[in-house]
C-alpha positions as CSV (number, residue, x, y, z in Angstrom):
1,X,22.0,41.0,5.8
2,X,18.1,40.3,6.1
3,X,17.9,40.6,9.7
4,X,17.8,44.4,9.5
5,X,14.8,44.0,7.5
6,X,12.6,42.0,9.8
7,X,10.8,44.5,12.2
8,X,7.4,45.4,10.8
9,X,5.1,48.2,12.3
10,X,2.1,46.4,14.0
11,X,-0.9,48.1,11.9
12,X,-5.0,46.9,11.6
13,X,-5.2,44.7,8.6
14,X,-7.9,45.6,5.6
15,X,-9.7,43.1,3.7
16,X,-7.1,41.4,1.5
17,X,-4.1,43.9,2.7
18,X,-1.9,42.6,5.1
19,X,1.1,44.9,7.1
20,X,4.3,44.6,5.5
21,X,7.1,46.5,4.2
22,X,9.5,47.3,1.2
23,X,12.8,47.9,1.1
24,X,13.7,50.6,-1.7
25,X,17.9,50.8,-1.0
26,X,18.9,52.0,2.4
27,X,14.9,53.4,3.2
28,X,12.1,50.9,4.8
29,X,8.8,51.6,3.9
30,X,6.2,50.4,6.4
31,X,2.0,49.9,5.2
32,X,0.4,47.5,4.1
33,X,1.3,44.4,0.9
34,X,-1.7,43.2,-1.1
35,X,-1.9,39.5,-0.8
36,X,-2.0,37.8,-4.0
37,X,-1.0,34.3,-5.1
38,X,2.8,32.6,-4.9
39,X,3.9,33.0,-8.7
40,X,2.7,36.8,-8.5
41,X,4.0,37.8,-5.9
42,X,7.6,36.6,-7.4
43,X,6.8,39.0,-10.5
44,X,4.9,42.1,-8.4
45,X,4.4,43.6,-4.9
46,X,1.4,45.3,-4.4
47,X,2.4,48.3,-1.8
48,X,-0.1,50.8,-0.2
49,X,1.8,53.4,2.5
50,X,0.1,54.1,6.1
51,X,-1.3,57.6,4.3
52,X,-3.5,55.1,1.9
53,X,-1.6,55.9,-1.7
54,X,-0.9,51.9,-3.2
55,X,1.7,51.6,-5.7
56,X,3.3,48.4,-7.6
57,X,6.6,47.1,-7.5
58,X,8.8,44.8,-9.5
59,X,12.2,43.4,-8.7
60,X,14.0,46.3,-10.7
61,X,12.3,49.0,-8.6
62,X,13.1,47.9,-4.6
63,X,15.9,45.1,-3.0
64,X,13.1,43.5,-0.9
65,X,9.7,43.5,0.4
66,X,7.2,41.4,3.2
67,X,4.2,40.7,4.4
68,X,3.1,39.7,7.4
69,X,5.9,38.6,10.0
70,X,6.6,34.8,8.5
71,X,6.9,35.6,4.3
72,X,10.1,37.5,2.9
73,X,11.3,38.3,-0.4
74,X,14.7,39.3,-2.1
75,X,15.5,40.5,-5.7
76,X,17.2,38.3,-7.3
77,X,18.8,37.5,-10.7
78,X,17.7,34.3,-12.5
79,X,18.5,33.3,-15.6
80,X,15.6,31.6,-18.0
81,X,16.3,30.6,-21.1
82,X,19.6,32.2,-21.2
83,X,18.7,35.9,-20.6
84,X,19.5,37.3,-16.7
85,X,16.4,38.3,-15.1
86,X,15.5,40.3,-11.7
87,X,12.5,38.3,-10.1
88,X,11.6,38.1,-6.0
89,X,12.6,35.1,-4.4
90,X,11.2,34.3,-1.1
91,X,13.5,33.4,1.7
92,X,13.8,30.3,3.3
93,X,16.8,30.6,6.0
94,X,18.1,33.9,7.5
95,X,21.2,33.7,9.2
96,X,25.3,34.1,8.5
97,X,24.1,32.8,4.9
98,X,20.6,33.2,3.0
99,X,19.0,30.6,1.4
100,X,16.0,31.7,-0.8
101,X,13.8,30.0,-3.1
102,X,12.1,31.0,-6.7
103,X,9.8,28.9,-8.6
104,X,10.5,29.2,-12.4
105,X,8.2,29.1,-15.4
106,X,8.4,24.9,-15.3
107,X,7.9,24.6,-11.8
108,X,11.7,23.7,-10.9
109,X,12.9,24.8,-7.5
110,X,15.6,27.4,-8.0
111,X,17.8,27.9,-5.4
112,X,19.8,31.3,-4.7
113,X,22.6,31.4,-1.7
114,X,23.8,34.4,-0.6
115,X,26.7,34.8,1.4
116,X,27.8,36.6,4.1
117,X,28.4,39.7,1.9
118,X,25.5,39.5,0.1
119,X,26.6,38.1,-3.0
120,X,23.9,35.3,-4.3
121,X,24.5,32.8,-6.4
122,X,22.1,30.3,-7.6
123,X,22.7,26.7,-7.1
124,X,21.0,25.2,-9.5
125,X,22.5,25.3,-12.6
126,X,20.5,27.7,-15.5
127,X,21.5,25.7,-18.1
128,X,19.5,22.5,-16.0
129,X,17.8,24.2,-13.3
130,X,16.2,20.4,-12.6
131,X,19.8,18.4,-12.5
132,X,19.6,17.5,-9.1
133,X,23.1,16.4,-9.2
134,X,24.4,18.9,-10.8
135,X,22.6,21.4,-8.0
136,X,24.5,18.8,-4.7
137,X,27.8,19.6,-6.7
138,X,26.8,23.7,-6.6
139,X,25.7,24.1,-3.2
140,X,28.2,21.9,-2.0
141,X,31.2,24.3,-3.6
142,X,29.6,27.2,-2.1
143,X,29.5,25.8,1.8
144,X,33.1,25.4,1.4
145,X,33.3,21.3,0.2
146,X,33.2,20.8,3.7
147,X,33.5,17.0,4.2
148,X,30.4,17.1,7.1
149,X,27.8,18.9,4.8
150,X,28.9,16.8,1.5
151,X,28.0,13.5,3.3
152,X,24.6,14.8,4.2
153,X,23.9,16.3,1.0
154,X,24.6,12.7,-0.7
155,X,23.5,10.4,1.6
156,X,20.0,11.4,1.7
157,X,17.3,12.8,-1.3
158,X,18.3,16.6,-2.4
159,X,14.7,17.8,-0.7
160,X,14.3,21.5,0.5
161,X,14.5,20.4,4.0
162,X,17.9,18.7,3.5
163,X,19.2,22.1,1.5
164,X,17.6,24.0,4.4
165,X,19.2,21.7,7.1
166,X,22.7,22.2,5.3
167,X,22.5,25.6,5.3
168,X,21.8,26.1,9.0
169,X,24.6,23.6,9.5
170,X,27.0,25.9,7.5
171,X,25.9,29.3,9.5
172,X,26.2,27.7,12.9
173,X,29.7,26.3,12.2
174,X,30.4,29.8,10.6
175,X,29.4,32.1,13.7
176,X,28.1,29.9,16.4
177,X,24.4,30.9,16.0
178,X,21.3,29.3,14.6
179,X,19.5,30.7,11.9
180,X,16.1,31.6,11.9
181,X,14.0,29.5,9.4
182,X,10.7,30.9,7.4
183,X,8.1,28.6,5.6
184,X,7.5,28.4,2.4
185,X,4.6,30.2,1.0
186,X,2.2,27.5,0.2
187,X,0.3,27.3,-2.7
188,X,-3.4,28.1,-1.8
189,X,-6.9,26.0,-3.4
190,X,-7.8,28.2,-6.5
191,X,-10.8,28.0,-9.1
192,X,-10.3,29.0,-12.3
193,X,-13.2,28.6,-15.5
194,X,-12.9,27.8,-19.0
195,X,-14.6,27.9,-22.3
196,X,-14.3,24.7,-24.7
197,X,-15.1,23.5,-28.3
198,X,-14.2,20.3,-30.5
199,X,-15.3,17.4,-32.3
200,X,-16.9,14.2,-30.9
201,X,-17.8,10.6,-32.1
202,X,-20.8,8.8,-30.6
203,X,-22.0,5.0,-30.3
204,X,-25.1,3.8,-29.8
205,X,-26.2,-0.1,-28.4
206,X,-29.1,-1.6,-26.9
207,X,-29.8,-4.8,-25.8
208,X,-30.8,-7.1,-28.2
209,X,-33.7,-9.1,-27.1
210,X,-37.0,-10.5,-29.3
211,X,-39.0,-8.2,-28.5
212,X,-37.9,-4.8,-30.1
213,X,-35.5,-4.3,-33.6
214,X,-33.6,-1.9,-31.6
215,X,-30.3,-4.2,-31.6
216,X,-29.0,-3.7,-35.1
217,X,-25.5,-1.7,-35.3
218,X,-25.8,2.0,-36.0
219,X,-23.7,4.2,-37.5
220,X,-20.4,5.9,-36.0
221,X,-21.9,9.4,-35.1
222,X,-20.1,12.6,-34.9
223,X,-21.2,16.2,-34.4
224,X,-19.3,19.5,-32.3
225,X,-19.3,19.6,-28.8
226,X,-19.5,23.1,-26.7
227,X,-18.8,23.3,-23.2
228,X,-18.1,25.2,-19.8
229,X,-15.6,24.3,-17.3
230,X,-14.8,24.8,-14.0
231,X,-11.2,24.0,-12.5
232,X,-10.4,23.1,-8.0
233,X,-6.9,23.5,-8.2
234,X,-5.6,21.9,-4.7
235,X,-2.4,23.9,-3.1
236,X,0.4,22.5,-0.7
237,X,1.5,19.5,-1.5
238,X,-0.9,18.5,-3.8
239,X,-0.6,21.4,-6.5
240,X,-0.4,19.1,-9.5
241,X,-3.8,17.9,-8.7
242,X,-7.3,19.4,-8.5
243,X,-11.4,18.5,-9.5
244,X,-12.8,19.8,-13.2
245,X,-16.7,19.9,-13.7
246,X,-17.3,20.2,-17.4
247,X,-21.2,21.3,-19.0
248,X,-20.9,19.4,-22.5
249,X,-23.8,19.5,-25.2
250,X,-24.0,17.7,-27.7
251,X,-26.7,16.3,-30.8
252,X,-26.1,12.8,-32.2
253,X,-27.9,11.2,-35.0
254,X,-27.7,7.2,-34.7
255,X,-29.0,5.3,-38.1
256,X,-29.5,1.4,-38.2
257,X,-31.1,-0.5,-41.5
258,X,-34.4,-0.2,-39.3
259,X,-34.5,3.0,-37.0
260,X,-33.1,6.1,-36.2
261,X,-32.2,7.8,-33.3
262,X,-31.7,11.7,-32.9
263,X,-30.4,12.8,-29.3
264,X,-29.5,16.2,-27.6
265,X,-27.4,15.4,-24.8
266,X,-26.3,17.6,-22.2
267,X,-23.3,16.1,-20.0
268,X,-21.9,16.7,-17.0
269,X,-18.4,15.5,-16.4
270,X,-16.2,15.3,-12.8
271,X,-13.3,14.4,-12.6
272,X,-10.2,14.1,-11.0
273,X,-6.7,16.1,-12.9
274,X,-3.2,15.3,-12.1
275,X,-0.5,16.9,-14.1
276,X,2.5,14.5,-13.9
277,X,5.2,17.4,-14.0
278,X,5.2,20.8,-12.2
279,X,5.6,22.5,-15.4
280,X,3.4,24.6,-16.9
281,X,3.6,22.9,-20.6
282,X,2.5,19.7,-19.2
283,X,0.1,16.7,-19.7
284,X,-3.0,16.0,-17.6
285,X,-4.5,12.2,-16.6
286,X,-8.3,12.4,-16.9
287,X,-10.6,10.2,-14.9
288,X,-14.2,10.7,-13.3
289,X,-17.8,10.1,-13.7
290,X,-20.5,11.8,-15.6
291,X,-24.4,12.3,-15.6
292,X,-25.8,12.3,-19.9
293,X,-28.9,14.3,-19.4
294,X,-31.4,13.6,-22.5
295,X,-32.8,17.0,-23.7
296,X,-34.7,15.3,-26.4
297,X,-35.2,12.9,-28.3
298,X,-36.6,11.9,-32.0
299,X,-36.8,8.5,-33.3
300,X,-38.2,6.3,-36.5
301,X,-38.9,3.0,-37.2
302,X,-39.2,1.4,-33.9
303,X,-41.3,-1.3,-33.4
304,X,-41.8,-3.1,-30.0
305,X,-43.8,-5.1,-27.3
306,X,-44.1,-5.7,-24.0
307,X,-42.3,-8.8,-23.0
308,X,-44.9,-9.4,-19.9
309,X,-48.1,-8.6,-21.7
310,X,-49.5,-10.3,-24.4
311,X,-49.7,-7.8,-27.1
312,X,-51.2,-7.4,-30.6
313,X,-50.2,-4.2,-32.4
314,X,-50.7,-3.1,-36.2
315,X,-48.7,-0.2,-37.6
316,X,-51.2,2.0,-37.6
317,X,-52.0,1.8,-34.1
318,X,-47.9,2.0,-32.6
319,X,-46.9,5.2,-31.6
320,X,-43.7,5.2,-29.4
321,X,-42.5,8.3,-27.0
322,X,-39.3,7.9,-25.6
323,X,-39.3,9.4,-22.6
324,X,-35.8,11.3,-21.7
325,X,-33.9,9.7,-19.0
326,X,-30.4,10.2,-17.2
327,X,-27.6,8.1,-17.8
328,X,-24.9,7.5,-15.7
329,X,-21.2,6.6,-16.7
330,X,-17.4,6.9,-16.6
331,X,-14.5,8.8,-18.3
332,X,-10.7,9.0,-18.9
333,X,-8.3,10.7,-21.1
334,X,-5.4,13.1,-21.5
335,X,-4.9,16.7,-21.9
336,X,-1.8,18.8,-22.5
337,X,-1.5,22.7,-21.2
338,X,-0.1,25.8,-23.2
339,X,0.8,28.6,-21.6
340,X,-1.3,31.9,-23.3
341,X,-0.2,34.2,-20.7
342,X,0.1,35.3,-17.5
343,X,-3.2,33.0,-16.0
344,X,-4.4,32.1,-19.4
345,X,-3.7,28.5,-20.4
346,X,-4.6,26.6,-23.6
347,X,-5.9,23.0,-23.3
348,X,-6.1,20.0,-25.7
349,X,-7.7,16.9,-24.4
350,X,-8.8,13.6,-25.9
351,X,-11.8,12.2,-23.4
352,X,-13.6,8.7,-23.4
353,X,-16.8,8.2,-21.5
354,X,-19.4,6.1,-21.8
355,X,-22.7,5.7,-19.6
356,X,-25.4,3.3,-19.2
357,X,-29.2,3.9,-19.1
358,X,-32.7,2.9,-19.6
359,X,-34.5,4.1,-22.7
360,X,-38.9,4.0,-21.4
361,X,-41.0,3.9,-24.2
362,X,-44.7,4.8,-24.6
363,X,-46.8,3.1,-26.9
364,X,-50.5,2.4,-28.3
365,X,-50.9,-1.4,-28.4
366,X,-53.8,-3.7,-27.6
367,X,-54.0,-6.0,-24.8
368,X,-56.7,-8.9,-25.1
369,X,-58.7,-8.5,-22.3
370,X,-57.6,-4.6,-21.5
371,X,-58.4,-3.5,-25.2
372,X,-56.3,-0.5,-26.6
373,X,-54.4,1.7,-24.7
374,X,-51.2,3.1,-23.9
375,X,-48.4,1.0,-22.5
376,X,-44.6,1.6,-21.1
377,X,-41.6,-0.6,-21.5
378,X,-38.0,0.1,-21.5
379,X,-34.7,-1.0,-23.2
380,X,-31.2,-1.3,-21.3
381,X,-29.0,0.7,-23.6
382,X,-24.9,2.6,-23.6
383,X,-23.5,6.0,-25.0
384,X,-20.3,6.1,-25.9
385,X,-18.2,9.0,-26.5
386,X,-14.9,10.3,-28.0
387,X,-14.4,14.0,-27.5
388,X,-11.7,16.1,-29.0
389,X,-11.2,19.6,-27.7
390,X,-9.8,22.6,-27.2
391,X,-10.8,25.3,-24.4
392,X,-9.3,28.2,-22.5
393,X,-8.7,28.6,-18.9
394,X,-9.1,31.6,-17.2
């Protein structure tokens, strides 16, 4: 049983090394156990002995291994995908009966029970590790359809609490003792970055007024879209959801029957990511705000005057300069992950954003009474945007 296992030697903690153990068949090694995230450390433990030499273990090289005095793992066998294999599975309940957890590939909770002699047996089933109903019916056969821990298991949702609270149920009818409970490693706040490319479409609309021939419709615009991205994936409870900032630039060319716009855009995106399912192949809900910086701008064809000055301009004498300006806006869309590897992750989004500005323009007009000169006036107009992309996260 586990509770052999559980004395570790009190040594001085270095940097990201924490004292721990690993068990390698009847011999406990005491040192020190890297700390790394909670889906490595199901795959790898990271083992440095008291004499300094480090060394990496997998779950076909030691029984079990832990760190710190509150986070235990177990080999295990779990099958994925039909093929039996030996992962670490961290323990929930020690006691007459183990419980132990492992987090698969999808996200699903597996469950492992291991009896009194050692003999584990997962209770969810392989075939449909997330059949909840299927996984009551398991763990109830292996408590011994006792009539006391099948009404809890179905009167209430099949949570890791209530599997937790059977269990400790089980042990204390089976040898009169409570069992001594460990918490679950929980996910900690990561940042991960990503590289992106793809294809966008563009709008362009001012406000029509008399005053300027900027309010005729332009041309659906599209051009490739780079990009950088960083990723604040939350942990605990709220591991489906994090913050992405995205760098987007972008060059637009926006043709009327009159004028022409040409504008290099740099964007910056935030917004907020929830992934729907726990699974690694999943979707992602998209929804923020986002700053469209102006890098520059060209334009033709514009004529315009100042709505509270009385102005007389020829062609000759109009010169407009837009001056560059920041717009302000919103976005949603969707996104689906790949797995690439082991941290690597392809993404395929679809994003909609559109932002709202003032475009200031300088021009050489004359006045009566203030003679010729150079004069400002601006025009309300809205970006839109349809982004296609694929990027890579890291």
């Amino acid at each position: 049983m586990l509770s052999s296992l559980l004395a570790v030697v009190k040594l001085p903690a270095q940097e990201n090394w924490t004292r721990g153990y690993v068990v390698m068949g009847t011999d406990t090694l005491h040192g020190f156990v890297y700390e790394q995230s909670a889906a490595r450390n199901q795959e790898l433990c990271r083992f440095k002995s008291i004499n300094g030499v480090s060394k990496d273990y997998q779950a076909v090289d030691i029984t079990a291994w832990a760190i710190g005095g509150s986070r235990h793992y177990r080999t295990v066998t779990i099958e994925e995908k039909g093929i039996a294999q030996r992962r670490f599975a961290q323990v929930l309940l020690n006691g007459y009966a183990d419980l132990l957890v492992y987090v698969d590939k999808d996200g699903v909770n597996r469950y492992v029970f291991c009896d009194a002699n050692d003999s584990c047996q997962e209770v969810n089933d392989p075939r449909a590790p997330s059949n909840l109903n299927k996984a009551k019916g398991r763990l109830i056969y292996l408590l011994g359809s006792d009539d006391e821990l099948r009404k809890i298991l179905y009167q209430k949702d099949f949570t890791q609490d209530q599997i937790v609270h059977a269990v400790e149920i089980y042990n204390l009818k089976k040898n009169g003792q409570q069992s001594k409970r460990y918490a679950e490693e929980k996910k900690k706040a990561i940042i991960k970055f990503g590289v992106h490319a793809g294809y966008g479409f563009s709008t362009l609309q001012f406000a029509q007024t008399k005053y300027h021939n900027l309010g005729g419709k332009y041309d659906l615009s599209s051009a490739p879209v780079f990009g950088l991205s960083t990723d604040l994936h939350f942990g605990g409870h709220s591991s489906r959801a994090g913050l992405r900032m995205e760098l987007n630039y972008q060059t637009h060319q926006y043709t009327s029957e009159e004028t022409m716009f040409k504008m290099s855009d740099l964007r910056i995106l935030l917004y907020f990511v929830f992934k729907p399912s726990r699974k690694n192949k999943s979707f992602e809900v998209l929804a923020g705000m986002f700053a469209d910086k102006q890098i520059s701008i060209e334009q033709e064809g514009t004529f315009l005057s100042d709505p509270n000055l009385s102005v007389t301009m020829t062609a000759e004498k109009l010169v407009e300069f837009p001056e560059k300006k920041t717009g302000i806006g919103l976005s949603a869309g969707i996104g689906y992950l790949f797995p690439v590897g082991k941290k690597q992750k392809l993404s395929v989004s679809a994003l909609y954003s559109a932002s709202w500005s003032n475009m200031v323009f300088r021009y050489y007009g004359n006045v009566k009474g203030l003679g010729d000169d150079w004069y400002l006036t601006s025009v309300n107009h809205q970006n839109s945007y349809i982004d296609v992309k694929i990027g890579l996260i890291f």
